[in-house]
C-alpha positions as a LaTeX table, in Angstrom:
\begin{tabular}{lrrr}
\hline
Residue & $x$ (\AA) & $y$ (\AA) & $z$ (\AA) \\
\hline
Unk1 & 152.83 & $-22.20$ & 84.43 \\
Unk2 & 149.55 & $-22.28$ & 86.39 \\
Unk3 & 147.19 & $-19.68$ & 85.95 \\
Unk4 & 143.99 & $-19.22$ & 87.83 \\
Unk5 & 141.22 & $-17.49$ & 86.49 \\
Unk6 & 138.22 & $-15.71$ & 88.54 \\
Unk7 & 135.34 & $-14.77$ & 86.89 \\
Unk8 & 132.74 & $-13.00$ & 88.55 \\
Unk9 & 130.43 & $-11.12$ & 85.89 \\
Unk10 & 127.43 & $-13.13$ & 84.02 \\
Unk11 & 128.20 & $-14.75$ & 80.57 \\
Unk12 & 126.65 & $-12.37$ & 78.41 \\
Unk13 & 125.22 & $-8.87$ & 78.85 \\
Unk14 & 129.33 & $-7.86$ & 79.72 \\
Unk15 & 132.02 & $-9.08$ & 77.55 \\
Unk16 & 134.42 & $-10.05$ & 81.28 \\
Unk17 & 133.89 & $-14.05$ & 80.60 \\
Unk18 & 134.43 & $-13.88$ & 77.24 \\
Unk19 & 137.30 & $-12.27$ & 77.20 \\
Unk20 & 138.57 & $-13.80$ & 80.36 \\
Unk21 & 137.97 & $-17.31$ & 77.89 \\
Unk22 & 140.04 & $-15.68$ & 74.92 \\
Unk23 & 143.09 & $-14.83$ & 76.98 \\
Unk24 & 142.97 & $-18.69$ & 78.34 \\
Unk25 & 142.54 & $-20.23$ & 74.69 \\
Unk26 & 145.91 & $-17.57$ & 73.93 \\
Unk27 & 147.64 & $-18.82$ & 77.10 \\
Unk28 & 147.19 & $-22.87$ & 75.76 \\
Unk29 & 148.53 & $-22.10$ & 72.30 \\
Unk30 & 151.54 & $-19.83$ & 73.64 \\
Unk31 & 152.02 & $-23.33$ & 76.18 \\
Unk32 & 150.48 & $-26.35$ & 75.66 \\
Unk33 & 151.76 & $-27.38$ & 78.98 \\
Unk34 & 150.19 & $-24.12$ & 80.79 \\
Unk35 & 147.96 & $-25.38$ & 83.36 \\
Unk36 & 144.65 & $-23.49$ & 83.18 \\
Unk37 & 141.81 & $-23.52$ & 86.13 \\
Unk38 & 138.58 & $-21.24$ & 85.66 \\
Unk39 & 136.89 & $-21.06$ & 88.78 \\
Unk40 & 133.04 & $-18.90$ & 88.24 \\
Unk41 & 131.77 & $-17.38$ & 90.92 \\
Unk42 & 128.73 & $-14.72$ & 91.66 \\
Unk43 & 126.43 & $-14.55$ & 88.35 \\
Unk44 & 129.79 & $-16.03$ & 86.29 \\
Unk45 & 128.35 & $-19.97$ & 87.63 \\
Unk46 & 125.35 & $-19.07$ & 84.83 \\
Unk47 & 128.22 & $-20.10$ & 82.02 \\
Unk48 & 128.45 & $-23.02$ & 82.91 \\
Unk49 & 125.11 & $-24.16$ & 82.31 \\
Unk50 & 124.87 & $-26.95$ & 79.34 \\
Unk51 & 122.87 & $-26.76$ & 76.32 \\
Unk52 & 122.82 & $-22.71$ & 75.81 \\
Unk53 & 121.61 & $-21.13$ & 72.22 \\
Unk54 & 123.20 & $-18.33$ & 71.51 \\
Unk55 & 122.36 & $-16.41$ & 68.11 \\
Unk56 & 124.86 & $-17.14$ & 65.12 \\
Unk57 & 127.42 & $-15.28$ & 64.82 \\
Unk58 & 127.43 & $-14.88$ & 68.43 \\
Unk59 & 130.01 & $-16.10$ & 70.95 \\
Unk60 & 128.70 & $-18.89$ & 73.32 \\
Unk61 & 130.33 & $-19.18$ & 76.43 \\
Unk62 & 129.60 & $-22.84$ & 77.12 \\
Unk63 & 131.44 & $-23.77$ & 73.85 \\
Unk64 & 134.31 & $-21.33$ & 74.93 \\
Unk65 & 135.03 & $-23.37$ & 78.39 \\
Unk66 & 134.32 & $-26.79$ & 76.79 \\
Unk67 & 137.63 & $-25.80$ & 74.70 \\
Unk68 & 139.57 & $-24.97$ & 78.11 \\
Unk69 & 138.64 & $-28.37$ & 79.25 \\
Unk70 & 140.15 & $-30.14$ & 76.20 \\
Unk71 & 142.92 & $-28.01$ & 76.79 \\
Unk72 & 143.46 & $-30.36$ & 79.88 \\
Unk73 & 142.33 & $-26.85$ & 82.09 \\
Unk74 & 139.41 & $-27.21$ & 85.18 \\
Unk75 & 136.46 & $-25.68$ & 85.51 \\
Unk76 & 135.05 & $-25.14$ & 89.11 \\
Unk77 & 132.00 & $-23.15$ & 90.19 \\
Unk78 & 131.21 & $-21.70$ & 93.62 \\
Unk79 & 128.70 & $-24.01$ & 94.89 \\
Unk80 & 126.85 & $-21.35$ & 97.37 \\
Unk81 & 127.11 & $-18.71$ & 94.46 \\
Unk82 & 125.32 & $-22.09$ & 92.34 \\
Unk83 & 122.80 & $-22.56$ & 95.53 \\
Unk84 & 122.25 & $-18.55$ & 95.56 \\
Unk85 & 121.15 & $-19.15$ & 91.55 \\
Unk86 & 119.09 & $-21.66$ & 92.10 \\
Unk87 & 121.74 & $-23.91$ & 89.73 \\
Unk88 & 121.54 & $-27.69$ & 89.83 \\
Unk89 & 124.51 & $-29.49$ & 89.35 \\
Unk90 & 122.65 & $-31.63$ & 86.79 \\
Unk91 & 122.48 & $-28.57$ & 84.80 \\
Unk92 & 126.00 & $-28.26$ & 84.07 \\
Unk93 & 127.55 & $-29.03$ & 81.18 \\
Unk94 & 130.13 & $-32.14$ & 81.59 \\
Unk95 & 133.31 & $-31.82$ & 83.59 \\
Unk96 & 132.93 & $-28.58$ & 85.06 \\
Unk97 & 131.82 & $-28.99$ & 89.00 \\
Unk98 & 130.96 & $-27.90$ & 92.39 \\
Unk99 & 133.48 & $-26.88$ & 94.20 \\
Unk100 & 134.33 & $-24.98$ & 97.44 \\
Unk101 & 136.19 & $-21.95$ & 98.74 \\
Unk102 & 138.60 & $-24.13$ & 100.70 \\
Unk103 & 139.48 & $-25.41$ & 96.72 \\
Unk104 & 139.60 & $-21.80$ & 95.62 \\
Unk105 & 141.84 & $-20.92$ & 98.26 \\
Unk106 & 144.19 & $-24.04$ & 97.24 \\
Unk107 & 144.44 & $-23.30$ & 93.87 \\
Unk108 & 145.10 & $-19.25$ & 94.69 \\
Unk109 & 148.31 & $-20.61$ & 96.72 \\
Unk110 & 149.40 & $-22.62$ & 93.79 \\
Unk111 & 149.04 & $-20.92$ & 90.96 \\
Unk112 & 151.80 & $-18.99$ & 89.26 \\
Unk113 & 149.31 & $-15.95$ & 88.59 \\
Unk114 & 145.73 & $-15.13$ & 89.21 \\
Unk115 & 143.54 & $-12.95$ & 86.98 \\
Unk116 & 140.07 & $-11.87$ & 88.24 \\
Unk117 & 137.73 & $-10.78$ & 85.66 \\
\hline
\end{tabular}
């Protein structure tokens, strides 16, 4: 199954990415073959951003897609949302990248479900 997820809130101050992130870490162990694509847009792009320090005990949302990319998933950021943020691509963290709305709009019409958070 293919399931796209939209995430439009910022990493932390609202729990939406986070718990957008544990529902795709439950989808890869229900399905290791699940096909998982996290696509940030608005203030969401912010998790993305390498090298955060979050306090222990605390969830870090970098960590959190880093495991949906070893889970073989993609993650894609809005690059005018990333332009609007004043977000460098050399200040994401590795193999999450710029993408497009033309690429959102591909992976809407192939995916089995999408989930905006």
């Amino acid at each position: 199954m293919k399931t796209l997820f939209i995430l439009n809130d910022p990493p932390y101050g609202s729990e939406r990415c986070y718990n957008a992130l544990r529902l795709a870490h439950a989808l890869f162990k229900k399905d290791p073959q699940a096909t998982v694509t996290v696509f940030l847009m608005a203030d969401a792009v912010i998790a993305a951003k390498a090298a955060q320090k979050t306090p222990d005990g605390y969830y870090n949302v970098e960590r959190m897609l880093k495991r949906v990319l070893v889970g073989k998933g993609q993650v894609l950021l809005c690059g005018t949302c990333m332009d609007a943020r004043g977000l460098a691509e050399a200040e994401l963290m590795a193999d999450a990248r710029r993408s497009t709305m033309d690429e959102l709009a591909t992976a809407t019409v192939e995916a089995d479900k999408v989930l905006v958070f």
